[in-house]
Wavefront OBJ file of the C-alpha trace (Angstrom):
o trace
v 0.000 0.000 0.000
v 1.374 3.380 -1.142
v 1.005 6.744 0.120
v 1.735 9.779 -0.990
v -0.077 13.563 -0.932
v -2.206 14.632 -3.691
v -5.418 16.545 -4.927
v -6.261 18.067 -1.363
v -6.704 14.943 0.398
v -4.371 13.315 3.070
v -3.099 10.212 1.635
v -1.120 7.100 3.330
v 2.905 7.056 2.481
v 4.777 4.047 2.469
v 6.643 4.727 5.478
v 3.611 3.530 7.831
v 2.927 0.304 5.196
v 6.952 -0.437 5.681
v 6.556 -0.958 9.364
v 4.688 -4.051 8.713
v 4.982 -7.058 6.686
v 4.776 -6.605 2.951
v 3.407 -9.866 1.598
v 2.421 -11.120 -1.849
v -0.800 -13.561 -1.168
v -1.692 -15.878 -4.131
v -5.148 -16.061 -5.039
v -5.512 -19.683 -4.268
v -4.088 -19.368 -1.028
v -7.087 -17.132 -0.133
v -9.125 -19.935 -1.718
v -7.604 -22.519 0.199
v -7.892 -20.631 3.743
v -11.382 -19.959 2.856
v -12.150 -23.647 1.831
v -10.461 -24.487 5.103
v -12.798 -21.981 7.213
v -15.773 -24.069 5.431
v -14.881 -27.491 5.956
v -14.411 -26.662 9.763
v -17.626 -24.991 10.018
v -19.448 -27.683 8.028
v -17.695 -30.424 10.574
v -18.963 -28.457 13.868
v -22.498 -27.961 12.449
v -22.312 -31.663 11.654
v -21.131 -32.570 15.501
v -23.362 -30.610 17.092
v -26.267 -31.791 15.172
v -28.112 -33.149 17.867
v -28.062 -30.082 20.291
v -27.011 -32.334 23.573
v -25.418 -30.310 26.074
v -21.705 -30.221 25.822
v -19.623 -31.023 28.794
v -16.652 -29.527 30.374
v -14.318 -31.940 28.783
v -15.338 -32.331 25.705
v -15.694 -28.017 25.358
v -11.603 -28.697 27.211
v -11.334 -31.337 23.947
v -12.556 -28.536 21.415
v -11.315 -25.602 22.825
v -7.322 -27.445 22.635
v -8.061 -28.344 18.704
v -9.366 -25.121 18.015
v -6.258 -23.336 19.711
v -3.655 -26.057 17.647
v -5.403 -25.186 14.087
v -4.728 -21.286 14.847
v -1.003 -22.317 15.445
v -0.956 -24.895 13.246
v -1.621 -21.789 10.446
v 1.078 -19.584 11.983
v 3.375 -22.420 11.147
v 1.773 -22.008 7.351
v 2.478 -18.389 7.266
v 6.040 -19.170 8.542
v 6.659 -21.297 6.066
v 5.315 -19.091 3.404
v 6.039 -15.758 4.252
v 8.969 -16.043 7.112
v 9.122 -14.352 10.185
v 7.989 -11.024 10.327
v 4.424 -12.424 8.733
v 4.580 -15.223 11.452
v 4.989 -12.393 14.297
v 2.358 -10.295 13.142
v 0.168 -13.218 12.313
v 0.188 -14.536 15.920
v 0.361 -10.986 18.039
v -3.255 -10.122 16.089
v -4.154 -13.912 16.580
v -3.084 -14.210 20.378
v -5.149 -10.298 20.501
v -8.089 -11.234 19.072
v -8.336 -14.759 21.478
v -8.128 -12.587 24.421
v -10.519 -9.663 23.261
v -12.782 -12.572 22.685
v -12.889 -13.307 26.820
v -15.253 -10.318 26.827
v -17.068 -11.824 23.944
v -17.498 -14.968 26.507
v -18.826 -12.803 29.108
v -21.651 -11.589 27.591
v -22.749 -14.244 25.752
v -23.359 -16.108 28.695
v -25.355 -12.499 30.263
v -27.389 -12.894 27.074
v -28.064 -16.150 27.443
v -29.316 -16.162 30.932
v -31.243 -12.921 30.054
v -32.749 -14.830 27.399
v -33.134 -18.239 29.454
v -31.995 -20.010 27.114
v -31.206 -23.990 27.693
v -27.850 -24.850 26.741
v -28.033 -27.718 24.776
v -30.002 -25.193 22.393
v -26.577 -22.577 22.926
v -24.393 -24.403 20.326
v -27.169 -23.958 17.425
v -27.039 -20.007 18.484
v -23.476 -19.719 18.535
v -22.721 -21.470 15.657
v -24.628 -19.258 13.285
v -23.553 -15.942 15.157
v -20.277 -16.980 14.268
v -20.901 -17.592 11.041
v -22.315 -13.807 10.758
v -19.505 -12.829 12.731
v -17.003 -14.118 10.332
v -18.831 -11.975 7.765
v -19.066 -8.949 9.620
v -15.776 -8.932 10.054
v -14.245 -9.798 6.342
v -16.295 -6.367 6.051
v -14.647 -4.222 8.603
v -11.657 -5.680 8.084
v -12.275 -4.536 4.249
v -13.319 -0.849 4.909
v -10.625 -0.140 7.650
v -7.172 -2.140 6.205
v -8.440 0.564 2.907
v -9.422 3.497 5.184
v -5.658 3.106 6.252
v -4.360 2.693 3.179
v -5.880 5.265 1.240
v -5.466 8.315 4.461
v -2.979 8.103 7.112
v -4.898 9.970 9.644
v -7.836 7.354 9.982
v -4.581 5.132 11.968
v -4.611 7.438 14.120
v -8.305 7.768 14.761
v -8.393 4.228 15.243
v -5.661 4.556 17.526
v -7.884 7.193 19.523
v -11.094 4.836 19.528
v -9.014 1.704 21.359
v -7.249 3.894 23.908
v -10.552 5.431 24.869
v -11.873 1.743 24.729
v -9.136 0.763 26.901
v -10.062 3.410 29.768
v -13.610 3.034 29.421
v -13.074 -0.815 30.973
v -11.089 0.569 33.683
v -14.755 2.342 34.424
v -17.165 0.046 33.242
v -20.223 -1.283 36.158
v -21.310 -4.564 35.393
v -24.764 -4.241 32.683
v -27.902 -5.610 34.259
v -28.951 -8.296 31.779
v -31.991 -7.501 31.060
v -31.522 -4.330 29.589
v -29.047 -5.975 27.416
v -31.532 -7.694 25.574
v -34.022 -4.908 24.799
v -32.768 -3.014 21.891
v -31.645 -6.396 19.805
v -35.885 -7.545 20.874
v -37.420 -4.027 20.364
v -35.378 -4.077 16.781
v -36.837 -7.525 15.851
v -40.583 -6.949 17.036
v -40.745 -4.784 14.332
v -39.956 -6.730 11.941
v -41.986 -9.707 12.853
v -43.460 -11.043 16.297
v -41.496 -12.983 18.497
v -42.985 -15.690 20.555
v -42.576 -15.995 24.726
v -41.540 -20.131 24.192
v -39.224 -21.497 22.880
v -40.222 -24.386 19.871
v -37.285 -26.606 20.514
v -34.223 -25.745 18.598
v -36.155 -23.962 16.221
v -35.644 -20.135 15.367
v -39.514 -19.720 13.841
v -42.246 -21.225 14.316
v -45.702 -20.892 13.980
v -48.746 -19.066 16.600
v -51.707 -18.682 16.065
v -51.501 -19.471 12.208
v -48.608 -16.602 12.077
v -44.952 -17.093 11.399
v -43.064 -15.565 13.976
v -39.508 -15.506 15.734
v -38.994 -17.996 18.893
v -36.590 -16.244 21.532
v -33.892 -18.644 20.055
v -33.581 -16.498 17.011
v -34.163 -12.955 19.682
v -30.723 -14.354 21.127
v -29.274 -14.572 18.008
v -30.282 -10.907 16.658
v -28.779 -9.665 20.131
v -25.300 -11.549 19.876
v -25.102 -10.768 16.089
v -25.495 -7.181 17.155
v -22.875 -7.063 20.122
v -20.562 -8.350 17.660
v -20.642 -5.134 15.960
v -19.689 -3.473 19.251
v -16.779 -6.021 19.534
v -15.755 -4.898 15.950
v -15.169 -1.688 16.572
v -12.131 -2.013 19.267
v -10.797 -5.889 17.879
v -11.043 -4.877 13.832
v -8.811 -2.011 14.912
v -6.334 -3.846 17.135
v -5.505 -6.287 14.821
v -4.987 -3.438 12.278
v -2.767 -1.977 14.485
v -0.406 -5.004 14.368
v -0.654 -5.914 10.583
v -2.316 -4.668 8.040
v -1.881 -7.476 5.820
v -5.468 -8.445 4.707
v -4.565 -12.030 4.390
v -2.543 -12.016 7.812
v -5.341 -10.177 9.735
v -8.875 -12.139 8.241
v -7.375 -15.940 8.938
v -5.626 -14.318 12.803
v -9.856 -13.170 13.449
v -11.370 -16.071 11.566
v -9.038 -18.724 13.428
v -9.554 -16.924 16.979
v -13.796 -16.589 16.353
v -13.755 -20.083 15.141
v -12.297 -21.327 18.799
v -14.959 -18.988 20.223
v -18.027 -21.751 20.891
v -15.571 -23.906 22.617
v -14.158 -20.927 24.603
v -17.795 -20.336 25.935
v -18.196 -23.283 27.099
v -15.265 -24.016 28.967
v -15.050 -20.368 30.169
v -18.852 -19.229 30.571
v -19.068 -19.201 34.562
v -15.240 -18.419 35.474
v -15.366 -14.562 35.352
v -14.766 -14.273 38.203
v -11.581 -16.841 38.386
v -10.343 -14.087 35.799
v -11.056 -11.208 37.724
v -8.395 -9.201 36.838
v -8.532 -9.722 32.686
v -10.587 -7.329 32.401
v -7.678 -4.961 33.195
v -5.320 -6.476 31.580
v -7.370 -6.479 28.171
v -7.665 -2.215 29.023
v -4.016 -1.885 29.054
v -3.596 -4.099 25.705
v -6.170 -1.955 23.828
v -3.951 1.642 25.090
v -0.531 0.046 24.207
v -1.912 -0.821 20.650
v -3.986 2.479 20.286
v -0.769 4.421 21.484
v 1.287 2.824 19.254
v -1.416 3.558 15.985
v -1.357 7.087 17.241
v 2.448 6.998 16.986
v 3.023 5.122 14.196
v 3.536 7.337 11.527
v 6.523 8.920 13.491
v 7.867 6.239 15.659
v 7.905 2.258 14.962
v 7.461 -0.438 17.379
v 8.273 -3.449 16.509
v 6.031 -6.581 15.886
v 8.167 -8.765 18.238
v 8.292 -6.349 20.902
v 4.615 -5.958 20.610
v 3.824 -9.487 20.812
v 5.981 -9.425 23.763
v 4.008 -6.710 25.518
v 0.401 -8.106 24.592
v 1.594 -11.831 25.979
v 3.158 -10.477 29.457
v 0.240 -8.174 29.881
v -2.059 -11.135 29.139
v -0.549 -14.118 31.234
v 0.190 -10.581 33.971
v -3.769 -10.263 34.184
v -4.399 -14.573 34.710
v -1.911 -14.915 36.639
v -2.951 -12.380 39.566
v -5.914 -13.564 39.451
v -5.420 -17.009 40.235
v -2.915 -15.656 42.775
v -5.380 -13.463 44.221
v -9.260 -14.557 44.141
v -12.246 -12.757 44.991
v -13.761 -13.120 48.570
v -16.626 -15.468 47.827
v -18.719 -12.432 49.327
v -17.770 -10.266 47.213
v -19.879 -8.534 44.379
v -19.177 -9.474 40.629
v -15.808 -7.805 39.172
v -16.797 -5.858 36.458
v -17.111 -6.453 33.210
l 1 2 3 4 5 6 7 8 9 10 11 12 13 14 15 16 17 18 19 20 21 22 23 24 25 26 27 28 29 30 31 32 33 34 35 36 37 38 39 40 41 42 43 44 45 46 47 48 49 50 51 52 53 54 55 56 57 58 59 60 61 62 63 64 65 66 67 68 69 70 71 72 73 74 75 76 77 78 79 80 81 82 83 84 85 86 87 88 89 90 91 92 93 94 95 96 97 98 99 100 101 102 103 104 105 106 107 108 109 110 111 112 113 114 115 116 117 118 119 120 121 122 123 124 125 126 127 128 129 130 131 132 133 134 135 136 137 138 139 140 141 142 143 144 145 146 147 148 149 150 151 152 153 154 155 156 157 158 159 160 161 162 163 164 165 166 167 168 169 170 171 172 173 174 175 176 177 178 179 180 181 182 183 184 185 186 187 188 189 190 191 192 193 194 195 196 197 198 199 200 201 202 203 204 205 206 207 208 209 210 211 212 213 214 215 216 217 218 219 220 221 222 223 224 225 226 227 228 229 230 231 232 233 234 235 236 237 238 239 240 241 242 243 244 245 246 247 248 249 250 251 252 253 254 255 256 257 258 259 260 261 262 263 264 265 266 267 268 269 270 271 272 273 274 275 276 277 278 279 280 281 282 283 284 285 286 287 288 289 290 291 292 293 294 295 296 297 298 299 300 301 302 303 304 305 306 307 308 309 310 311 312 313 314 315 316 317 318 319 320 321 322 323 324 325 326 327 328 329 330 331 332
């Protein structure tokens, strides 16, 4: 990606591009990757077919596969691209599993708002993903070209994660509840939405009408606090490559893991107490260094570095120093 300054606009120069990883992806390796997304998703809809209610070591199983296949592809990038690709491959990769904690977190405040049984979870999950992965090829799109094209929209991304950052430092936990309303106010408009649930169905039928079962309101409300989760991850893992190849397969390989990650991770938010934090001073490192990119360069390694130690920092106080069992909820 080029920059340079022309016809009254502010346009990127290649000395942010050459900070990063300059990569020449084949067309059939984008093929292949997403052939490979596919055939995963087509295996997990098939194993899950029968909505029984996963338990903790099979989600422990699932959640160790999913983690090898997203390092299992940083050894294909290695191989095909070397090793700044590789760093910047895994420091968005290892970003994006730990932004998805929060992800985690409210799924499972959605779900209780919503009541909804968990052997029925997997069916919801599975296709939120699936939009998820879409959402994303999209932001991912529009921002790696919002970069490209003007050099100050780096910086404004920069801005929006270190105000993300200290906004968790502030954050009270949401009541649940209220969570739900503007995904179920949105989707009684377009069609009604029935109190039951019909089994692991997302319609059914009432009265003689078609309308929404509270299976498909959970899915409207996850699909839309996606978006939310867009907005500071799409920009993170822009702020550590902004290869389009390098940064789509580090979000699709960390969503993909996501199901299993529920799961096995649903009810220990509190175990992780201190994430939260840690995940705030992640999101202001890689804002600052957006901000100051254009002047001074920090390098992928050293970032990877900082995001790992601030990461296993935030875990391991946490296990080292647990919540009072009487104490209220950490927040969120």
């Amino acid at each position: 990606m080029r920059m340079s300054w022309g016809s009254g606009h502010v346009l990127a120069n290649t000395s942010s591009k050459s900070q990063f990883a300059d990569i020449t992806v084949p067309g059939w390796a984008w093929i292949g990757l997403l052939l490979t997304i596919t055939a995963m998703l087509a295996v997990d809809l098939y194993r899950h077919r029968e909505h029984k209610e996963p338990s903790f070591r099979s989600a422990l199983v699932e959640s160790i596969i999913w983690t090898a296949i997203g390092v299992a592809f940083g050894l294909v990038v290695f191989v095909s691209f070397k090793g700044e690709a590789t760093s910047e491959y895994f420091a968005a990769y290892i970003l994006e599993r730990a932004l998805s904690f929060d992800n985690v977190f409210v799924w499972s405040m959605l779900f209780s708002a919503f009541a909804t049984p968990i052997r029925y979870q997997h069916r919801v999950l599975f296709w939120g993903i699936f939009g998820a992965l879409a959402l994303r090829a999209v932001f991912i799109g529009v921002g790696s070209t919002l970069i490209a094209r003007f050099w100050p929209v780096m910086i404004l991304f920069g801005l929006v994660l270190i105000w993300s950052g200290i906004k968790i430092f502030g954050n009270d936990d949401e009541d649940a509840g209220e969570a739900r309303m503007p995904g179920m106010n949105l989707l009684r408009r377009i069609l009604p939405v029935t109190s039951e649930y019909d089994g692991a169905k997302f319609f059914t039928r009432e009265n003689g009408k078609r309308a929404a079962t509270p299976l498909f309101a959970a899915l409207v409300v996850i699909e839309l606090s996606d978006v939310v989760f867009a907005v500071d991850s799409v920009p993170a893992a822009l702020g550590v490559t902004q290869e389009l190849f390098l940064v789509f397969s580090a979000n699709a390989f960390a969503i993909l893991g996501l199901r299993a990650m529920y799961f096995l991770l649903a009810d220990a938010k509190e175990r992780f107490h201190h994430l939260s934090t840690a995940l705030g001073i992640v999101l202001i490192f890689i804002g600052l260094k957006m901000v100051i990119a254009r002047w001074v360069h920090v390098s992928t390694p050293l970032s990877l570095g900082v995001i790992v130690l601030v990461l296993a920092g935030g875990i391991l106080f946490s296990l080292k120093n647990p919540l009072p069992e009487d104490s209220p909820p950490p927040k969120s």
